[in-house]
Legacy VTK file of the C-alpha trace (Angstrom):
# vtk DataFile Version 3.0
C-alpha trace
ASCII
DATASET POLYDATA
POINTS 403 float
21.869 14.892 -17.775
23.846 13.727 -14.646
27.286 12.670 -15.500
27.757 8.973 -15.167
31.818 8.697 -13.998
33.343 5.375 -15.468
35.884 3.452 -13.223
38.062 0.215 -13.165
36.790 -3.124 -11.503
33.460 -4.387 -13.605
30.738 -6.582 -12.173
28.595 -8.021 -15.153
29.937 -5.613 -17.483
29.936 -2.895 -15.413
32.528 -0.581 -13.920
32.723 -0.346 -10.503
34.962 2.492 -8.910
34.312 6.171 -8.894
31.060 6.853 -7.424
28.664 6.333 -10.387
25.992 8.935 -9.691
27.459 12.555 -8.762
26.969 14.367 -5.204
24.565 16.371 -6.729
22.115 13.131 -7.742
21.571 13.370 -4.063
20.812 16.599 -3.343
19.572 19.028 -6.487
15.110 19.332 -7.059
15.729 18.743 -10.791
17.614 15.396 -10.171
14.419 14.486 -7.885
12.191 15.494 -10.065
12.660 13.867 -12.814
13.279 10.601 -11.107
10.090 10.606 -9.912
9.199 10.790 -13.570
11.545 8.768 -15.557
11.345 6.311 -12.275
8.578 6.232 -10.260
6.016 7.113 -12.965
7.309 4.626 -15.469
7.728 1.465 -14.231
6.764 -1.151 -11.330
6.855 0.276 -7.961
5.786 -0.397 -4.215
2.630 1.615 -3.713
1.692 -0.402 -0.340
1.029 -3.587 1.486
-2.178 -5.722 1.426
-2.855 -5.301 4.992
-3.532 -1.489 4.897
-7.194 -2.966 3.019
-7.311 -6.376 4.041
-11.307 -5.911 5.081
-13.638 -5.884 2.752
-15.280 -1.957 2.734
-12.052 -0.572 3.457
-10.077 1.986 2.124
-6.617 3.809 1.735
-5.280 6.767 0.396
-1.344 6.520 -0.724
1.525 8.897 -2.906
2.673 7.439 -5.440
5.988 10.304 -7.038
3.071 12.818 -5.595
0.480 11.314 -7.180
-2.577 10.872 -4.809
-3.671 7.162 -5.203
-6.692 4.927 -3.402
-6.526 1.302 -2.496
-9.174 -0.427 -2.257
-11.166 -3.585 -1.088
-14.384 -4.152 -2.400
-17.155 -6.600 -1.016
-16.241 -9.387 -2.569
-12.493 -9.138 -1.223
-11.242 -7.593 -4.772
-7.967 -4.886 -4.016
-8.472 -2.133 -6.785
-6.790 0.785 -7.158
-7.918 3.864 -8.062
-6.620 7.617 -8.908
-7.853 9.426 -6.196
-8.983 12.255 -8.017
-13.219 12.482 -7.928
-14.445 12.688 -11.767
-16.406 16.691 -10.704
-13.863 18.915 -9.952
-10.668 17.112 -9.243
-10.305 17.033 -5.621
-8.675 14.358 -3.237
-11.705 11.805 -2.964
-10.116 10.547 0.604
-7.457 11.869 2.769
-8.045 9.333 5.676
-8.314 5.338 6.376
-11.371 3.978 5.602
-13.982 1.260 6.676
-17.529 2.721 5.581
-17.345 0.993 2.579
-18.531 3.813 -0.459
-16.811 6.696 -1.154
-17.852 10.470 -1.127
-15.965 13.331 -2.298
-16.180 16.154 0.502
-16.577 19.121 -2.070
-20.214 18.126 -3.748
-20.638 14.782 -2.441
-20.629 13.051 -5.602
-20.633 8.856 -4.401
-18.740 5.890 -5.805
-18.664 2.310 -5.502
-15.998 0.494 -4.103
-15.772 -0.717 -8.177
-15.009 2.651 -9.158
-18.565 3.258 -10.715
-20.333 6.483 -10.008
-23.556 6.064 -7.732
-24.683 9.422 -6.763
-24.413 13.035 -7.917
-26.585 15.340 -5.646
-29.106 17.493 -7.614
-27.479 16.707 -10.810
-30.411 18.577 -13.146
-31.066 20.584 -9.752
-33.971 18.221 -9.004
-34.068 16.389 -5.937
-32.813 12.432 -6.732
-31.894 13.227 -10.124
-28.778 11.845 -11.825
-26.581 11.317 -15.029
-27.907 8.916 -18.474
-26.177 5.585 -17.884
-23.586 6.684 -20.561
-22.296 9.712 -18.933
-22.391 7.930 -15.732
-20.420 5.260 -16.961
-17.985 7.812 -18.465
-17.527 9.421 -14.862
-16.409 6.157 -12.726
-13.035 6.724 -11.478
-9.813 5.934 -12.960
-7.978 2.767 -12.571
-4.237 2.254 -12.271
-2.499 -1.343 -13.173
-1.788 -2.695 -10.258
-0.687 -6.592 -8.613
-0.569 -8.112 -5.211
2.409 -9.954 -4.331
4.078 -10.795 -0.578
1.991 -8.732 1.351
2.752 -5.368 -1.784
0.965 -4.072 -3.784
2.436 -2.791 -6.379
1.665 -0.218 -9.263
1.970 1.211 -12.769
1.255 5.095 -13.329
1.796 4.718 -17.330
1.163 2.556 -19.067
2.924 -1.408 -18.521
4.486 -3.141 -21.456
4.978 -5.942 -19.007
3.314 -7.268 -15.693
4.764 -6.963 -12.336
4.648 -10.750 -11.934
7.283 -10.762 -14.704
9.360 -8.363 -12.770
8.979 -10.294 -9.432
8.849 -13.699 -11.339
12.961 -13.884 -10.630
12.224 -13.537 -6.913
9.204 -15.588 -6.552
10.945 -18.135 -7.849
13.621 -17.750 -4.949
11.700 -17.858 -2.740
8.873 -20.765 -3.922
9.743 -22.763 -0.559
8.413 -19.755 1.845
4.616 -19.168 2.230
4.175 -15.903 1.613
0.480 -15.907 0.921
-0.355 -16.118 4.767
1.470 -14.104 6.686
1.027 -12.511 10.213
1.809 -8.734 10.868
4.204 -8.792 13.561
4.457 -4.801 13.489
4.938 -2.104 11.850
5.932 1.470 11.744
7.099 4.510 9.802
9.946 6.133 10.081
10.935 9.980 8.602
14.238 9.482 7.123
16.648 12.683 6.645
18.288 11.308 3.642
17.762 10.984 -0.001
15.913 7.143 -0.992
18.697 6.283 -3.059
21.329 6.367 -0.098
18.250 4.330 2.083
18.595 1.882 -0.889
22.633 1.877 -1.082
22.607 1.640 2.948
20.486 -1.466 2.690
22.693 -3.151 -0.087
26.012 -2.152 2.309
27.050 -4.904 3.657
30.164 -3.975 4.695
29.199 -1.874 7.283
27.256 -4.290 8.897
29.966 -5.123 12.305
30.722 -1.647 12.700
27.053 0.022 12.788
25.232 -3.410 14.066
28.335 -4.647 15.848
25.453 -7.342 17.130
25.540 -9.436 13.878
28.842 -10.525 14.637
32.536 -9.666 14.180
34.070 -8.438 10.397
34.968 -12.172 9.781
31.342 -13.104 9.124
31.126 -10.689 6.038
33.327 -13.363 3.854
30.346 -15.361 3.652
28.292 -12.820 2.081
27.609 -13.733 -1.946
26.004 -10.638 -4.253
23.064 -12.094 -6.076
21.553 -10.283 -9.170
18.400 -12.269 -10.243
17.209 -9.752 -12.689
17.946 -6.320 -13.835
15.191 -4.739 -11.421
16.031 -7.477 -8.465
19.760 -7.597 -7.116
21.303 -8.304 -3.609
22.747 -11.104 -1.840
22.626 -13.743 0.526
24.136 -14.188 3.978
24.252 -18.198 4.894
24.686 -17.448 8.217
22.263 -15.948 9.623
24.079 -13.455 12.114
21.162 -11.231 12.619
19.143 -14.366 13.708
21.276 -15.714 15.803
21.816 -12.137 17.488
18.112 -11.951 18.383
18.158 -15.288 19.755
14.308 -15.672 19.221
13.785 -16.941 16.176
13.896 -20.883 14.704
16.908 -19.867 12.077
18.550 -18.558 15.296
17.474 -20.932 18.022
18.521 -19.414 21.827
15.739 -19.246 24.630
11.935 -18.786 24.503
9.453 -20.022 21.686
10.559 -20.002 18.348
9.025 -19.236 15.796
6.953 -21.210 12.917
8.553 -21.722 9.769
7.491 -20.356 6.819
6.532 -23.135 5.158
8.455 -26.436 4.503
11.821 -24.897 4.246
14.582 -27.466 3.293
17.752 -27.868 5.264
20.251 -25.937 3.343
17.665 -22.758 3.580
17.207 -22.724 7.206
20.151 -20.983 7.964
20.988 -18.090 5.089
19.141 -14.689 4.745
18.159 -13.586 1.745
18.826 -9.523 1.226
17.119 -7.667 -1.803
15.955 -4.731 -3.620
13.315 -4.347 -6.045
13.714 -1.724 -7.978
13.605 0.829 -7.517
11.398 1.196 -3.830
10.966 -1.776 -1.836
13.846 -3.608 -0.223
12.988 -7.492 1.434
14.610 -9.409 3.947
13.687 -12.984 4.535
14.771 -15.540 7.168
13.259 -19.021 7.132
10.871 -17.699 10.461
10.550 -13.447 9.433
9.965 -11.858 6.279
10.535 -8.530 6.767
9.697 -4.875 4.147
11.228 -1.406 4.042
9.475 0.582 1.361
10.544 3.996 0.494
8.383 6.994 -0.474
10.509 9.482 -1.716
9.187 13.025 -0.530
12.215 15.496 -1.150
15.691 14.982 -2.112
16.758 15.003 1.458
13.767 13.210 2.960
12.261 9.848 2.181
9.551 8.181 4.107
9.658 4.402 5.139
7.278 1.903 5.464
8.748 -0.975 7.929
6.956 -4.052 8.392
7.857 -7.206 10.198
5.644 -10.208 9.448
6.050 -13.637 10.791
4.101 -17.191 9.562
0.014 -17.090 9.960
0.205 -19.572 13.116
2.975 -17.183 14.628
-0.272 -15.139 15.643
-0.863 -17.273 18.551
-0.377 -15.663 22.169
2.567 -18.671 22.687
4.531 -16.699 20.165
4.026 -13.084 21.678
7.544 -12.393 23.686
9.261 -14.308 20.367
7.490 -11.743 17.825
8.148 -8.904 19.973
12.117 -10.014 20.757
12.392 -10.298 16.547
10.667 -7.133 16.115
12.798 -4.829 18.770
15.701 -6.525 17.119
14.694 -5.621 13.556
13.926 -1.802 14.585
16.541 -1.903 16.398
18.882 -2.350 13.472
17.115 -0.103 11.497
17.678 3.035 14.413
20.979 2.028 14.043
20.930 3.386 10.339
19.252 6.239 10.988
22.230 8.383 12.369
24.113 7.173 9.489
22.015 7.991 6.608
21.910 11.633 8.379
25.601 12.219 7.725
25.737 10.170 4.881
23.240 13.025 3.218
24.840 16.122 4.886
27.906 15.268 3.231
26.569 14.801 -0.465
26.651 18.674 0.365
30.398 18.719 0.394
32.345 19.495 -2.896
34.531 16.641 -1.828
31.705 14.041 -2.121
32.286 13.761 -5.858
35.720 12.303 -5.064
34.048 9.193 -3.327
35.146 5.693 -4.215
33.451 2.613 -4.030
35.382 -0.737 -3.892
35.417 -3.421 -5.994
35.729 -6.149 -3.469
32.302 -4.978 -1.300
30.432 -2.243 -3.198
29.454 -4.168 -6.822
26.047 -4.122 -5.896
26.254 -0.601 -4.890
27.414 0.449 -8.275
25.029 -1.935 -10.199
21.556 0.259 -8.245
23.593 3.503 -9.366
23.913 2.378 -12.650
20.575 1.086 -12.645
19.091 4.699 -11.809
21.464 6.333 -14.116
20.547 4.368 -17.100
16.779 4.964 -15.868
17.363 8.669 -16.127
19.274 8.383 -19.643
16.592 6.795 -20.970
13.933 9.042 -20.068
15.884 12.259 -20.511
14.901 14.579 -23.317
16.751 17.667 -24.636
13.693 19.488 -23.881
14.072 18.497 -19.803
17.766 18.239 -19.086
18.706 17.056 -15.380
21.066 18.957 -13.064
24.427 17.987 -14.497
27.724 17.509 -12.665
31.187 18.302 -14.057
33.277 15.172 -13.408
35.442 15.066 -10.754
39.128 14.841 -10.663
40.246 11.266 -10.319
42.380 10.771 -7.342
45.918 11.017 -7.274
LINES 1 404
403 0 1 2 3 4 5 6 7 8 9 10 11 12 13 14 15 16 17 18 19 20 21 22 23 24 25 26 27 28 29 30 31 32 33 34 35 36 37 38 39 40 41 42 43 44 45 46 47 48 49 50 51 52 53 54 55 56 57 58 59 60 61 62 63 64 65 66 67 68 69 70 71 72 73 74 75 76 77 78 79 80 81 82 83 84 85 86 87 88 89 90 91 92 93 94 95 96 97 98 99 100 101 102 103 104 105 106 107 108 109 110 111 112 113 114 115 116 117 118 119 120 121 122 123 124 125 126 127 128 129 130 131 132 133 134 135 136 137 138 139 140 141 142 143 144 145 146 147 148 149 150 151 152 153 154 155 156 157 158 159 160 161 162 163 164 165 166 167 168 169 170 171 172 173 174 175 176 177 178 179 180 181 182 183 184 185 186 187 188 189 190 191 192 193 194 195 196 197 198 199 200 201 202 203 204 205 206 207 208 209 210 211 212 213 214 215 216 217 218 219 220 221 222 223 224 225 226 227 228 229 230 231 232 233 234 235 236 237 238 239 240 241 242 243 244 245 246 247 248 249 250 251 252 253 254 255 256 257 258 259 260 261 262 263 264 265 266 267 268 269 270 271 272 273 274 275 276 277 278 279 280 281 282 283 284 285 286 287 288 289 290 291 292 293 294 295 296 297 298 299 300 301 302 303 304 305 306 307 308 309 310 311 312 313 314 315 316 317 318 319 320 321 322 323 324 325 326 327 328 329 330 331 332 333 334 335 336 337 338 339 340 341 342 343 344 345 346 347 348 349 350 351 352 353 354 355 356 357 358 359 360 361 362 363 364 365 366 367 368 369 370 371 372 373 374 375 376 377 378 379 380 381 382 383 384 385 386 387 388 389 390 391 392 393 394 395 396 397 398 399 400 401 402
């Protein structure tokens, strides 16, 4: 079990001071481990975005805590999702993209529907066209996973749900009702190796303190007073920024103003939206950034305990598609990256030192880390709740308190 380290200054109950989760959270294989199980197996989760299969025929294969998944678009426009595991022998189905609409497995070239249902099973009685009763066959379809479509995610369930993801996004959806997020353009996208663990990706995007001094291009240290925390849920917390700095530094888009086209709207924003950005996580893998003009996604795929994958992508409104909006997408998007390179460096060193005996003397601040402390707590109680006598987790002797 990792030792949770209670501290002085509580946000909703909760303490915030000593670092919550101990150096070794970040760092040991057991700690990872069973994360991936007591997390990413047992609850909600990003698994990808829409666009990956937007046409119909197409096809995906995805890693869900190392579990090989398959999204999927049938003909009539349907996303499924599928183990990706054929029904024979157990092999990955697909390990590539694609378009050609059913799907073989390369080891016997048994044949599925885009449905899931078995179609073809080569020399099945060692006859030429010969195949499975239709009760067997139906038996031998592949398995589904619960999954939902929401802003451009799809997101899934490897047990089995006692609620629906559009309970766990309701909170959020209900934030942000004035946006249209059902058509959306893909600005760009891109994938980025990160030498860290995800939960310091996660903590990084929830700092908002160090905003001036890593993207000095937001603004000066002044403009962090405006900053307000948000928790809309227990799975979606945050906060808001009325000001816009990151806008107004890319001088592109229509929250922002400055030179060139702007950009569309997102819908009919009202007036006391069109300048505030709108900073959250949903836990525990897929962090969301919205601007009246951008909506932007960093997913996380957590790989090791020092290396997560993310999935970036910057999507502006439907109409925003239109060559008169090119130089304006591509300002927003360099700016966006941009920020995100920035972070890079820092999430190196923030995970070599989760190495160093002295990380377990950390301290997080009352006045800018609550949110912080509420995702560590949020993991911790995960793991307590999932942890069985039978499977401890790494543990952590607590640290000395500071003189």
């Amino acid at each position: 079990m990792v030792n949770v380290r209670e501290a002085s200054g509580p946000i909703d109950g909760r303490p915030v001071g000593s670092s919550i989760l101990p150096a070794s959270a970040y760092t040991d294989q057991k700690v990872f481990d069973t994360e991936r199980q007591q997390i990413f197996e047992s609850r909600w989760v990003w698994a990808g975005f829409t666009h990956w299969v937007a046409e119909p025929g197409s096809s995906r294969p995805v890693s869900v805590a190392g579990r090989p998944l398959l999204l999927v678009r049938d003909r009539e426009g349907t996303l499924r999702v599928f183990h990706n595991i054929c029904r024979h022998r157990g092999i990955v189905l697909s390990e590539q993209p694609s378009t050609r609409g059913r799907l073989r497995c390369p080891y016997h070239f048994w044949t599925f529907n885009l449905d899931g249902s078995l179609c073809g099973t080569p020399y099945w009685d060692r006859t030429k066209g010969s195949g499975p009763e239709p009760e067997v066959r139906d038996r031998l379809g592949l398995l589904p996973v619960p999954h939902s479509e929401w802003a451009g995610m799809v997101f899934v369930h490897l047990g089995e749900p006692t609620d629906s993801a559009e309970e766990l996004l309701a909170p959020l959806a209900e934030r942000w009702a004035p946006y249209d997020l059902t058509s959306l353009h893909l600005a760009e996208e891109r994938r980025y190796d990160v030498d860290a663990n995800w939960k310091l990706v996660v903590e990084n995007f929830l700092d908002f303190y160090h905003l001036p001094f890593v993207h000095p291009q937001v603004g000066p240290a002044a403009t962090l007073l405006d900053i307000e925390d948000q928790v809309l849920s227990e799975a979606v917390i945050g906060g808001y920024y009325p000001r816009g700095a990151s806008a107004k530094a890319s001088g592109q888009t229509a929250a922002g103003g400055g030179g060139g086209t702007a950009l569309p709207l997102l819908g009919e924003i009202p007036d006391g939206l069109r300048d505030r950005q709108d900073i959250f996580c949903v836990f525990p893998n897929a962090l969301v950034f919205i601007e009246p003009d951008f909506y932007q996604v960093i997913a996380l795929e957590p790989v090791a305990p020092d290396r997560t994958v993310e999935h970036m992508a910057v999507f502006v409104a439907a109409e925003a598609a239109d060559a008169a909006y090119d130089t304006a997408r591509k300002n927003l998007s360099d700016v966006l990256f941009g920020v995100n390179d920035q972070d890079l460096p820092v999430l190196r060193a923030l995970q070599q030192g989760r190495h160093s005996p002295a990380a377990d003397r950390n301290h997080l601040v009352p006045h800018w880390d609550q949110i912080t402390a509420r995702f560590q707590h949020l993991t911790a109680d995960a793991l307590a709740q999932g942890a069985t006598a039978n499977a401890p987790m790494a543990s952590n002797a607590p640290a000395k308190e500071d003189p």
